[in-house]
TORKOL-4160 file (C-alpha; in steps of 0.2 Angstrom, whole numbers, padded with zeros to 4 digits, m for minus):
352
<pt num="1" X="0291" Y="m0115" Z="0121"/>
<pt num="2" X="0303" Y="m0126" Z="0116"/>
<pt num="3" X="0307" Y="m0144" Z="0119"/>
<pt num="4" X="0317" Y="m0158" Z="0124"/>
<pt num="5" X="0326" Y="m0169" Z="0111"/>
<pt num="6" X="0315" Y="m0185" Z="0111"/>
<pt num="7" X="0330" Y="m0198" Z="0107"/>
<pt num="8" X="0343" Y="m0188" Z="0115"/>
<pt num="9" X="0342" Y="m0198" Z="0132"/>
<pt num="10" X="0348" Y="m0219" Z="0128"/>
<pt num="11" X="0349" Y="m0232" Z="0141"/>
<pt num="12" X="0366" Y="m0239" Z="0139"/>
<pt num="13" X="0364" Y="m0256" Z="0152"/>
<pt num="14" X="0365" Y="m0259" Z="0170"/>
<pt num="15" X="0353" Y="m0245" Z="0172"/>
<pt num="16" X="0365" Y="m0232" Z="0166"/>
<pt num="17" X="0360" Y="m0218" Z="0152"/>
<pt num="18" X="0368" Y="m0207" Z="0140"/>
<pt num="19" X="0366" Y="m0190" Z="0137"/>
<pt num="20" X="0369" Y="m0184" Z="0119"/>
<pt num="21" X="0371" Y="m0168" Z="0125"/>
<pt num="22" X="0385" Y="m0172" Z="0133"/>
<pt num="23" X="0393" Y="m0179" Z="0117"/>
<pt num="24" X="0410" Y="m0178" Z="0113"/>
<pt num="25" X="0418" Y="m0163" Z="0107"/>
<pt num="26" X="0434" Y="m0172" Z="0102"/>
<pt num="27" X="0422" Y="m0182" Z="0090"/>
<pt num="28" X="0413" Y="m0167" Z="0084"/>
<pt num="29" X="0427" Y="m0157" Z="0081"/>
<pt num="30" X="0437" Y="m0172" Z="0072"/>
<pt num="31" X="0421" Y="m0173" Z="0061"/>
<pt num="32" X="0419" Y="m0157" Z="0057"/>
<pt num="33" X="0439" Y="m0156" Z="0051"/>
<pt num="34" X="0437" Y="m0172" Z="0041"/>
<pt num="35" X="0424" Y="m0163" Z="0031"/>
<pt num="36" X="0433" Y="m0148" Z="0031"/>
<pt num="37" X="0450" Y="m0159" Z="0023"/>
<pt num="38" X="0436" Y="m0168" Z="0011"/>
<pt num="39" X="0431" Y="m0149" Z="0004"/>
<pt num="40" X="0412" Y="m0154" Z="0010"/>
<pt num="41" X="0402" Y="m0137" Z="0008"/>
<pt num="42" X="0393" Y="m0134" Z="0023"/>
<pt num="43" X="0372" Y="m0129" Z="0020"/>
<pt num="44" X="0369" Y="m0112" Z="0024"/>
<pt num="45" X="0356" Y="m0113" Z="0040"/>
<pt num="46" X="0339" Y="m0112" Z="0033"/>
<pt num="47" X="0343" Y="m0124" Z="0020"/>
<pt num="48" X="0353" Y="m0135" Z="0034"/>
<pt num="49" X="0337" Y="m0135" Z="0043"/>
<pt num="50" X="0325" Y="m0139" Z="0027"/>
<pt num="51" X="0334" Y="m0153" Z="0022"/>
<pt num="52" X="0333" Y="m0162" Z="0040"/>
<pt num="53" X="0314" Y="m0158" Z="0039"/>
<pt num="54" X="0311" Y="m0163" Z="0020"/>
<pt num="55" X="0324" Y="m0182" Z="0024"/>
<pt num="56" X="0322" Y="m0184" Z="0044"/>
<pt num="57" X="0304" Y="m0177" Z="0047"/>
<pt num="58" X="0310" Y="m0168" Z="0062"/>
<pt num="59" X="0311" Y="m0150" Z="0064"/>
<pt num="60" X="0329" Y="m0148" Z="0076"/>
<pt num="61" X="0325" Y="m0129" Z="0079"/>
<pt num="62" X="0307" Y="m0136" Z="0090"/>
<pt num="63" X="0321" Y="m0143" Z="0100"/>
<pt num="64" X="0334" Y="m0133" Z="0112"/>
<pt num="65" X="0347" Y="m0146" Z="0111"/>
<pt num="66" X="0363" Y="m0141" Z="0100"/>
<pt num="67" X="0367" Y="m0161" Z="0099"/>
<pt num="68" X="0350" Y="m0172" Z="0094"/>
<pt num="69" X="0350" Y="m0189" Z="0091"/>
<pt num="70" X="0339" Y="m0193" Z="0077"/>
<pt num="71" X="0333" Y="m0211" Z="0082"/>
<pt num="72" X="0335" Y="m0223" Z="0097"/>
<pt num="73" X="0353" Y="m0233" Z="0092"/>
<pt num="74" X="0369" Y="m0240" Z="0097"/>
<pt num="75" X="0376" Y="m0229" Z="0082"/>
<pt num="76" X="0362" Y="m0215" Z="0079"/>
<pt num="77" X="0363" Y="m0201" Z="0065"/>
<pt num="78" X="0364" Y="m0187" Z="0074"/>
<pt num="79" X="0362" Y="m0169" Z="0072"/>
<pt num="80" X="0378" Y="m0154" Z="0077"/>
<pt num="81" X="0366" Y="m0141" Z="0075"/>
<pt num="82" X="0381" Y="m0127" Z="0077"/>
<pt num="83" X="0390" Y="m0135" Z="0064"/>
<pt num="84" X="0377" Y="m0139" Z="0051"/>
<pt num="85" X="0382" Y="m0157" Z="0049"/>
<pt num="86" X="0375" Y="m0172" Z="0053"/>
<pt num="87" X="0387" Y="m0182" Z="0061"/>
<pt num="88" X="0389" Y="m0205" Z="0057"/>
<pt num="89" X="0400" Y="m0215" Z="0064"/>
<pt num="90" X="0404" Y="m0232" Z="0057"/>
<pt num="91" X="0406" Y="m0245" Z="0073"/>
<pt num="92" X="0418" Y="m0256" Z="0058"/>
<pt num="93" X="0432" Y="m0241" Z="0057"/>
<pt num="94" X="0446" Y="m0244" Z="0068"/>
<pt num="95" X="0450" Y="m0226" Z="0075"/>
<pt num="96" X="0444" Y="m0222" Z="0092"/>
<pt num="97" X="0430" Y="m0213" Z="0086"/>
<pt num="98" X="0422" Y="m0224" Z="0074"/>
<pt num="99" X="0425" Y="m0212" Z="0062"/>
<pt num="100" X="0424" Y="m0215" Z="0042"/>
<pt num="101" X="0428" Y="m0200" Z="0035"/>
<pt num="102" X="0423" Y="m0206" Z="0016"/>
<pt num="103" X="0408" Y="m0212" Z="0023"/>
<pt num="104" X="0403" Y="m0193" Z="0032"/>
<pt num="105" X="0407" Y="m0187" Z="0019"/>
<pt num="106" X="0399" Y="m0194" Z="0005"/>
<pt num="107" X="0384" Y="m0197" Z="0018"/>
<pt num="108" X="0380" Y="m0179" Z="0020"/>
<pt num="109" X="0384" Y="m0173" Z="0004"/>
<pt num="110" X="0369" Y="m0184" Z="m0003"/>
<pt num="111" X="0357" Y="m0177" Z="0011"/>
<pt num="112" X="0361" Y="m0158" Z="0009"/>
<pt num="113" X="0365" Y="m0158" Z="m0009"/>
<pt num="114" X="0356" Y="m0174" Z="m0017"/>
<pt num="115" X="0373" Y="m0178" Z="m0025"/>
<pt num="116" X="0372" Y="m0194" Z="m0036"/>
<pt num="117" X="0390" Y="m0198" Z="m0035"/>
<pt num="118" X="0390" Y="m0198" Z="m0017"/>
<pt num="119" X="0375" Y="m0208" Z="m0016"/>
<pt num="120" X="0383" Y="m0220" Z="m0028"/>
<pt num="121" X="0399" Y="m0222" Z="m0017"/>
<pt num="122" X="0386" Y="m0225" Z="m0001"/>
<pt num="123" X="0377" Y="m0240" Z="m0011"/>
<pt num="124" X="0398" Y="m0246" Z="m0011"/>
<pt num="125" X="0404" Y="m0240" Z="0007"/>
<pt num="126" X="0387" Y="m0242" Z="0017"/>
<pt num="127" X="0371" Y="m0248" Z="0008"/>
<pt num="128" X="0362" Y="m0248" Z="0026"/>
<pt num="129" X="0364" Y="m0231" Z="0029"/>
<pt num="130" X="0356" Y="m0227" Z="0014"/>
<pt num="131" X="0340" Y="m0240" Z="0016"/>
<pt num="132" X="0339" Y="m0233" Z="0033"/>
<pt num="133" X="0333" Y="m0213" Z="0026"/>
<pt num="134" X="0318" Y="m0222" Z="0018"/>
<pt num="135" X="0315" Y="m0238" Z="0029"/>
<pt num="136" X="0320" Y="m0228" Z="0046"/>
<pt num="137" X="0315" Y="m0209" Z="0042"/>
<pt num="138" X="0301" Y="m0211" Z="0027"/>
<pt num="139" X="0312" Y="m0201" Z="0015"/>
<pt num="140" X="0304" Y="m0201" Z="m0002"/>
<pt num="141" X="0309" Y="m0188" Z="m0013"/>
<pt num="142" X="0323" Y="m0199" Z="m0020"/>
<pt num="143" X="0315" Y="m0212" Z="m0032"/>
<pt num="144" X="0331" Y="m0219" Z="m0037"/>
<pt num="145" X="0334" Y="m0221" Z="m0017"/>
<pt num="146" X="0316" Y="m0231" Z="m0019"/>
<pt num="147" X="0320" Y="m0241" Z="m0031"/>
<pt num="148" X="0336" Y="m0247" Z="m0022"/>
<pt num="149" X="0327" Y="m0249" Z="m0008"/>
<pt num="150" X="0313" Y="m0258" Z="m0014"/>
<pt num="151" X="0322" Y="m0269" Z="m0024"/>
<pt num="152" X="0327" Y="m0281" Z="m0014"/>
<pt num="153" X="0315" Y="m0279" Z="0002"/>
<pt num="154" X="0307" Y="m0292" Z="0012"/>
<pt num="155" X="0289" Y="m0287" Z="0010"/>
<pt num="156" X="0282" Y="m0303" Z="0016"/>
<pt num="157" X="0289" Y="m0301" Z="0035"/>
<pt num="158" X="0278" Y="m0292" Z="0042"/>
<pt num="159" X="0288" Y="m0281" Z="0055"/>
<pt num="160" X="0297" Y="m0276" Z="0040"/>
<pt num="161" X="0282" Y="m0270" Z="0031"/>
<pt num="162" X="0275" Y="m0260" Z="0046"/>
<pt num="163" X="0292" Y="m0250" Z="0049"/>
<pt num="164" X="0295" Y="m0245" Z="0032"/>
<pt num="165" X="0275" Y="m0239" Z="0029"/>
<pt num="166" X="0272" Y="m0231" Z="0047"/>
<pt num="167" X="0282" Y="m0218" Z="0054"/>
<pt num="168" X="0282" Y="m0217" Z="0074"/>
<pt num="169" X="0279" Y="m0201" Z="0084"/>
<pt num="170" X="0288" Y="m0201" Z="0100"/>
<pt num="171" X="0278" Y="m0187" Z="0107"/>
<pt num="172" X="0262" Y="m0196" Z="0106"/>
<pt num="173" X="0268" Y="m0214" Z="0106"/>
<pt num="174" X="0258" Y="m0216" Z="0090"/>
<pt num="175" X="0260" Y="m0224" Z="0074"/>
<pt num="176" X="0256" Y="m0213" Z="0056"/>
<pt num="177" X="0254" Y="m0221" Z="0038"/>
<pt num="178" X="0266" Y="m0218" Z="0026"/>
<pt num="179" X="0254" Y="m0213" Z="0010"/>
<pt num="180" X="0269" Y="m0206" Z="0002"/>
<pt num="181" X="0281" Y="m0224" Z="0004"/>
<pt num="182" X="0261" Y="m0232" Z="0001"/>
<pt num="183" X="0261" Y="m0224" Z="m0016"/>
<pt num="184" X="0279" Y="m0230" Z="m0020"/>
<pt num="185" X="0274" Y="m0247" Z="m0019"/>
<pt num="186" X="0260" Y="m0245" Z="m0030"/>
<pt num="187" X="0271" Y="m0237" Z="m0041"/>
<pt num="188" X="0286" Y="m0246" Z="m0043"/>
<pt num="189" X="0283" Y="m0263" Z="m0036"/>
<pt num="190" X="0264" Y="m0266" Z="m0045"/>
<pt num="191" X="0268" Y="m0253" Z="m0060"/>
<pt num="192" X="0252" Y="m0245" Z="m0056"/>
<pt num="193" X="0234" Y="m0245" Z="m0054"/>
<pt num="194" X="0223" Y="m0257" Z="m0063"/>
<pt num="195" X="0208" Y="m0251" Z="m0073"/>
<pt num="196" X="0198" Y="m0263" Z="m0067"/>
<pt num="197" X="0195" Y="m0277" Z="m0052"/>
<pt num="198" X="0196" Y="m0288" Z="m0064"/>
<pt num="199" X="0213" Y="m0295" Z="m0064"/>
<pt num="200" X="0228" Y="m0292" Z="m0048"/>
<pt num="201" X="0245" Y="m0285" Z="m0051"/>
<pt num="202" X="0258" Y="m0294" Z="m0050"/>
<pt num="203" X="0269" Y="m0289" Z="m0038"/>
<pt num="204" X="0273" Y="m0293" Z="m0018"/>
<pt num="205" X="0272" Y="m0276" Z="m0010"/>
<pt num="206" X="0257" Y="m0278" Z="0000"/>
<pt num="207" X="0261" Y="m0297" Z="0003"/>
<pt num="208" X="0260" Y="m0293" Z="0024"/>
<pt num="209" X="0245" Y="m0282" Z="0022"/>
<pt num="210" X="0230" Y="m0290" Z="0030"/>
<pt num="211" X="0245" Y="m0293" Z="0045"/>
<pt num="212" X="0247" Y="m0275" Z="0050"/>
<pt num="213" X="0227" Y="m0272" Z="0047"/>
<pt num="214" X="0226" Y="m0284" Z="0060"/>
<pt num="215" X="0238" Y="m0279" Z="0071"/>
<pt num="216" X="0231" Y="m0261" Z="0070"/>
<pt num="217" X="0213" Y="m0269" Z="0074"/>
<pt num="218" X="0222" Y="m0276" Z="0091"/>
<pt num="219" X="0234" Y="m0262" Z="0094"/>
<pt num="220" X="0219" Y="m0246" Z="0089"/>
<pt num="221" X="0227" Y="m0235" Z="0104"/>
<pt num="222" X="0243" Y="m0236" Z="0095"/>
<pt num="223" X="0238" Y="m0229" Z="0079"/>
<pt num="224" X="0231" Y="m0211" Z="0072"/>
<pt num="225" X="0214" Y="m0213" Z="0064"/>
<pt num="226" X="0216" Y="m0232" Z="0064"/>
<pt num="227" X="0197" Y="m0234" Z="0058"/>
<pt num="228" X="0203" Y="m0223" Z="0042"/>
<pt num="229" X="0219" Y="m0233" Z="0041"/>
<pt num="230" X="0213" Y="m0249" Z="0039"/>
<pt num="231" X="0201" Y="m0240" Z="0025"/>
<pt num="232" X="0215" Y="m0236" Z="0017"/>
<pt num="233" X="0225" Y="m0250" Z="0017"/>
<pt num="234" X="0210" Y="m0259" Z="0010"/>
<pt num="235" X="0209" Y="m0247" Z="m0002"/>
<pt num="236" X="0226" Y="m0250" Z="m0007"/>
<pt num="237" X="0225" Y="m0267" Z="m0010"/>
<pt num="238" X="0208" Y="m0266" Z="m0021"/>
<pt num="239" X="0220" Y="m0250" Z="m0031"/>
<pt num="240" X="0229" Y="m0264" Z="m0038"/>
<pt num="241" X="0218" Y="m0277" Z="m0039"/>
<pt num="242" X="0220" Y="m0289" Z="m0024"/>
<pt num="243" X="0200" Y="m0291" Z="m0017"/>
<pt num="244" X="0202" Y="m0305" Z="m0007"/>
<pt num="245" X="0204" Y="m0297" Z="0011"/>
<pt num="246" X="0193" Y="m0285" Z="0010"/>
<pt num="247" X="0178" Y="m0297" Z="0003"/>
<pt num="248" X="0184" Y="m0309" Z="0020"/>
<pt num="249" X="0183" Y="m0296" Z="0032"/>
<pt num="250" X="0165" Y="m0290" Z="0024"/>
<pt num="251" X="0160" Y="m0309" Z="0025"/>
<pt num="252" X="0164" Y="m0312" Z="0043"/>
<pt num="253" X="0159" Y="m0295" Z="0048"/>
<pt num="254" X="0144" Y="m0290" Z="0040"/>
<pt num="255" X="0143" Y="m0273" Z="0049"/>
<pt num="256" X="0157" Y="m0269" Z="0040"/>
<pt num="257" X="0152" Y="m0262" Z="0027"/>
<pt num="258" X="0137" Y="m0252" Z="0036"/>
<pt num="259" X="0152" Y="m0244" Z="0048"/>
<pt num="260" X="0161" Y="m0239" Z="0029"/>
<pt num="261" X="0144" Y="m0230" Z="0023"/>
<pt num="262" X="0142" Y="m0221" Z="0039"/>
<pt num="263" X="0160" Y="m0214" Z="0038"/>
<pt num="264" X="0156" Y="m0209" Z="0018"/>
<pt num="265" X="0169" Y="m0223" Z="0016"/>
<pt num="266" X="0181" Y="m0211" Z="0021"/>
<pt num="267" X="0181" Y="m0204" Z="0003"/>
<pt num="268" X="0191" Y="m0220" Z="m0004"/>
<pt num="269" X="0182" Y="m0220" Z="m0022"/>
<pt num="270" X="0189" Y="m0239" Z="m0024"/>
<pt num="271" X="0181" Y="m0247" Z="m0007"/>
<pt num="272" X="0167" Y="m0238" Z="m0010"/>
<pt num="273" X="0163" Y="m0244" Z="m0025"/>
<pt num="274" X="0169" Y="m0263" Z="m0023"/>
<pt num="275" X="0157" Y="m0263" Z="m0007"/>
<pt num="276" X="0141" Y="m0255" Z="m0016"/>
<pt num="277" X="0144" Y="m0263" Z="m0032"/>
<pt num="278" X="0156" Y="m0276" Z="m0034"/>
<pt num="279" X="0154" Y="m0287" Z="m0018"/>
<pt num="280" X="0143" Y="m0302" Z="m0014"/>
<pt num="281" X="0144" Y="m0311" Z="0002"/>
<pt num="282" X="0153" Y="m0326" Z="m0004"/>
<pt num="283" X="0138" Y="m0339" Z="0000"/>
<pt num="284" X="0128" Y="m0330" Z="m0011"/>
<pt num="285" X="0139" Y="m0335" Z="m0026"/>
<pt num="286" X="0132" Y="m0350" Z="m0035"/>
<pt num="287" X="0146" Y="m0362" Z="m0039"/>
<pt num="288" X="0141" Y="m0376" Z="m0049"/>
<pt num="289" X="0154" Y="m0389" Z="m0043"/>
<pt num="290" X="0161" Y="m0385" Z="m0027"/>
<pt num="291" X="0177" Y="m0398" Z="m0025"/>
<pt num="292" X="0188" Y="m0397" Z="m0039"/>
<pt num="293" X="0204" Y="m0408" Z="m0042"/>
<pt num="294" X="0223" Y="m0400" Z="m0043"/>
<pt num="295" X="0230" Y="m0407" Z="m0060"/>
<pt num="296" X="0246" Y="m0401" Z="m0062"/>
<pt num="297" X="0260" Y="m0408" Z="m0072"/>
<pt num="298" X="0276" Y="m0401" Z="m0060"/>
<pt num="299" X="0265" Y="m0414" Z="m0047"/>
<pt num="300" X="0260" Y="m0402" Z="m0038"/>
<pt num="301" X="0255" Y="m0382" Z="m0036"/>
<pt num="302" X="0255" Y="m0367" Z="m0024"/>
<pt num="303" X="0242" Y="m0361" Z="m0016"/>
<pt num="304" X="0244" Y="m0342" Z="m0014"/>
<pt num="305" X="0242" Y="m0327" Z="m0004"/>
<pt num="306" X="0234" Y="m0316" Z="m0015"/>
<pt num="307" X="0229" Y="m0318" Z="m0034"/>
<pt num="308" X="0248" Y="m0315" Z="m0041"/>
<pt num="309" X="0262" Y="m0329" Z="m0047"/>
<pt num="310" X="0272" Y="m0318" Z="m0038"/>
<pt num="311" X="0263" Y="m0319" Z="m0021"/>
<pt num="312" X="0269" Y="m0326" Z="m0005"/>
<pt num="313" X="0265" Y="m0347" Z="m0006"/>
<pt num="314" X="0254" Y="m0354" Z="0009"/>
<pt num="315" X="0255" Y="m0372" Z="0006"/>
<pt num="316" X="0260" Y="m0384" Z="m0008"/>
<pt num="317" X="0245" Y="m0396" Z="m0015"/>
<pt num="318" X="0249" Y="m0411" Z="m0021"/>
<pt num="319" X="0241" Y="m0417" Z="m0039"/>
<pt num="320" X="0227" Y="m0428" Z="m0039"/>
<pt num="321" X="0221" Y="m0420" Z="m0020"/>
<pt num="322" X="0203" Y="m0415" Z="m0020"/>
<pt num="323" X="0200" Y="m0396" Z="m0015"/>
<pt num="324" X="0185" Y="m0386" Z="m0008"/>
<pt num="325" X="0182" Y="m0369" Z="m0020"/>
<pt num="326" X="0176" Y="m0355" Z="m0011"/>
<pt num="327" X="0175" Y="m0344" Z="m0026"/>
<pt num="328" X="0175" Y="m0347" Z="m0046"/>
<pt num="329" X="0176" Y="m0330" Z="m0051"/>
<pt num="330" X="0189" Y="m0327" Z="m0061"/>
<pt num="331" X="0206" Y="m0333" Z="m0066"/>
<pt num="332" X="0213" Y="m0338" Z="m0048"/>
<pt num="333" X="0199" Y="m0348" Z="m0035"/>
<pt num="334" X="0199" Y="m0345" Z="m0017"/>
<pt num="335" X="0200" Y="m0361" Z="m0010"/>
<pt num="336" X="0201" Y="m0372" Z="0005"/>
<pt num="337" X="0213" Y="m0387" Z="0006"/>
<pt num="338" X="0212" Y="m0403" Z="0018"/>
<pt num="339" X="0221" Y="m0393" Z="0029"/>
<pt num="340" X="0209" Y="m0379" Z="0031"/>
<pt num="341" X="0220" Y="m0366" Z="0024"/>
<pt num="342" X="0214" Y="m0353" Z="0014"/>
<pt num="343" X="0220" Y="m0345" Z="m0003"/>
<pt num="344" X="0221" Y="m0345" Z="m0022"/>
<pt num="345" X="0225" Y="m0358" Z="m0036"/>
<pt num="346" X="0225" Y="m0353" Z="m0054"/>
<pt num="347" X="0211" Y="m0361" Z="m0063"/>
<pt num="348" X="0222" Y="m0369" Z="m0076"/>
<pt num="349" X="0229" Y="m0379" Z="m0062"/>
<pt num="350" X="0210" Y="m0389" Z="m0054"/>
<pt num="351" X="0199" Y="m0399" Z="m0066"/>
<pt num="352" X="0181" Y="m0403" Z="m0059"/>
C-alpha cells in the first residue's frame, strides 16, 4: 500500500497550507524546458530513482505523489517524478518563478550524473545547496563533497552537530545516527584511528559530543536504540583518543559500566576494552600533589574541552592562579579551576 508524501503538506502562516501536489505546472514545465535548452540528459527511471534513494534516502516510488517535496522549506528540493528531475528554485533570481536555470542545471547534473564540473560551478553559484545533500540529506558517497563540507563546519554548536550526524524519520518521529557521516569525521577531520588511548587526535569534530549524548539521555523517546547510540558515540570518542567523557560518565554513574557488560557492550571493541582494562574511577588515582600552579609565559592558558590544541576553549587561566588536578595521567590534566569548571591543561603549562 502506498503512501502519502510526508513533506508534501507545509503550513504557509495565518493557518493556511500548501499542497505540493498542487504545484505549478507553469513552473514545472519552464523547468523542465530550461533543461531541455541546457542539453541536461534526463536519467532513465530506475537510475532516476536509485540516485534519489542513494543522495536523498527516500524511496519516491513508496509514495503516490507525482510532486514530492523532499524536506520541510520555504524553497524545498523537490521531486517531478513524471519528468525525472528534481526541480530548485533560487528565491535571489528575479523571474517570477525563482528560477536559475545554471543553477538546475548544474544542480541535477551532479545528483544524477556525479559530474565534477557541475559540482565545481555549484561551490561558485550556490555552495548551500551543495552542504545541504550532506548536512540536510546524510549523502556521503561524494568525499570531495565531505571534504568541502567539513572544511569549514561549526562542529562546536551543537545543533549543528546533531543535524549533520542524525538523520530524522518523519514516519516514526525518530532520530537515527549517521555512522557513515560519523566515519567521515573520524576520517577526514581526526585522520584516523589512534593505536593506542594513549594520546587524542587532534581535531574538533566531536567538540559538541558529550551535548547530544546528553540530550539523547533526556530526549530517549526521540531516538532509535538511544542505549546503543550513546555506546556508540562513546566509542567514537575513545576511536580517537578523547577518554575524558566517558571516564566522567563511569565516575558519576558507577552502574554504567555494569549496564555496558550486560548489553555485551554492544559489541564496541574500544568501550569494552577502556571500561575492563583502562579505567579507574578517578579517586582511585594516586596524585602526589593535588594543586598545581599555571606558569605560562603568553600570561595566561586555555583550559580545554578535550585533550587537543585544537579543542573548543572553556575558560582562560591567568599565570600564577593555583589549580585543582583531578588527573595526572598523561600529557593534558583534567582539572578544576577557582571557578569550578572542568577541563584539560597541558602539563608543560602548571608547575607544582
Amino acid at each position: 500500500m502506498k503512501k502519502t508524501a510526508p513533506y508534501n503538506v507545509s503550513q504557509v502562516g495565518d493557518g493556511k497550507k500548501f499542497n505540493y501536489d498542487n504545484f505549478s505546472i507553469e513552473i514545472i514545465e519552464k523547468a523542465k524546458k530550461d533543461l531541455k535548452n541546457f542539453g541536461f540528459k534526463f536519467p532513465a527511471r530506475e537510475i532516476f530513482r536509485e540516485r534519489i534513494l542513494k543522495v536523498y534516502g527516500m524511496d519516491i516510488f513508496k509514495y503516490d505523489n507525482n510532486i514530492i517535496a523532499l524536506r520541510p522549506s520555504d524553497f524545498p528540493e523537490i521531486v517531478i517524478k513524471n519528468e525525472n528531475y528534481i526541480l530548485v528554485q533560487d528565491s535571489d533570481s528575479n523571474n517570477e518563478f525563482f528560477i536559475n536555470s545554471e543553477m538546475l542545471y548544474y544542480y541535477n547534473k551532479f545528483v544524477f550524473y556525479n559530474d565534477k564540473n557541475a559540482f565545481n560551478l555549484l561551490k561558485a553559484i550556490n555552495p548551500y545547496l551543495l552542504k545541504d545533500l550532506v548536512i540536510v540529506y546524510g549523502y556521503d558517497e561524494d568525499k570531495e563533497l565531505i571534504k568541502y563540507v567539513f572544511k569549514d563546519y561549526d562542529f562546536s554548536n551543537e545543533v549543528n552537530t546533531h543535524d549533520l550526524i542524525f538523520s530524522y524519520n518523519p514516519e516514526n518521529n525518530k532520530y537515527k545516527i549517521r555512522k557513515a557521516i560519523m566515519d567521515d569525521i573520524e576520517n577526514f577531520v581526526y585522520g584516523g584511528r589512534v593505536e593506542d588511548f594513549s594520546y587524542a587526535k587532534e581535531g574538533n569534530g566531536y567538540n559538541s559530543i558529550s551535548e547530544i549524548i546528553q540530550k539523547i539521555e533526556d530526549e530517549k523517546n526521540n531516538y532509535i536504540n538511544p542505549d546503543e547510540t550513546i555506546a556508540y558515540l562513546y566509542d567514537k570518542e575513545l576511536q580517537i583518543g578523547i577518554l575524558g567523557y566517558i571516564q566522567k560518565k563511569l565516575d558519576n554513574s558507577p552502574d554504567y559500566a555494569k549496564f555496558l557488560k550486560k548489553n555485551d557492550f554492544y559489541k564496541f571493541e574500544k568501550l569494552k576494552q577502556y571500561v575492563e582494562v583502562i579505567y579507574q574511577p578517578s579517586e582511585s588515582l594516586e596524585i602526589e600533589n593535588v594543586i598545581y600552579t599555571i606558569h605560562d609565559p603568553d600570561g595566561y592558558t586555555n583550559l580545554r574541552k578535550d585533550k587537543s590544541t585544537s579543542s573548543e576553549i572553556l575558560q582562560k587561566v591567568k599565570s600564577g592562579e593555583h589549580i585543582e588536578v583531578l588527573d595526572n595521567t598523561g600529557d593534558w590534566f583534567l582539572v578544576k579551576t577557582k571557578e569550578g569548571k572542568e577541563g584539560y591543561i597541558h602539563k608543560s603549562r602548571m608547575k607544582n
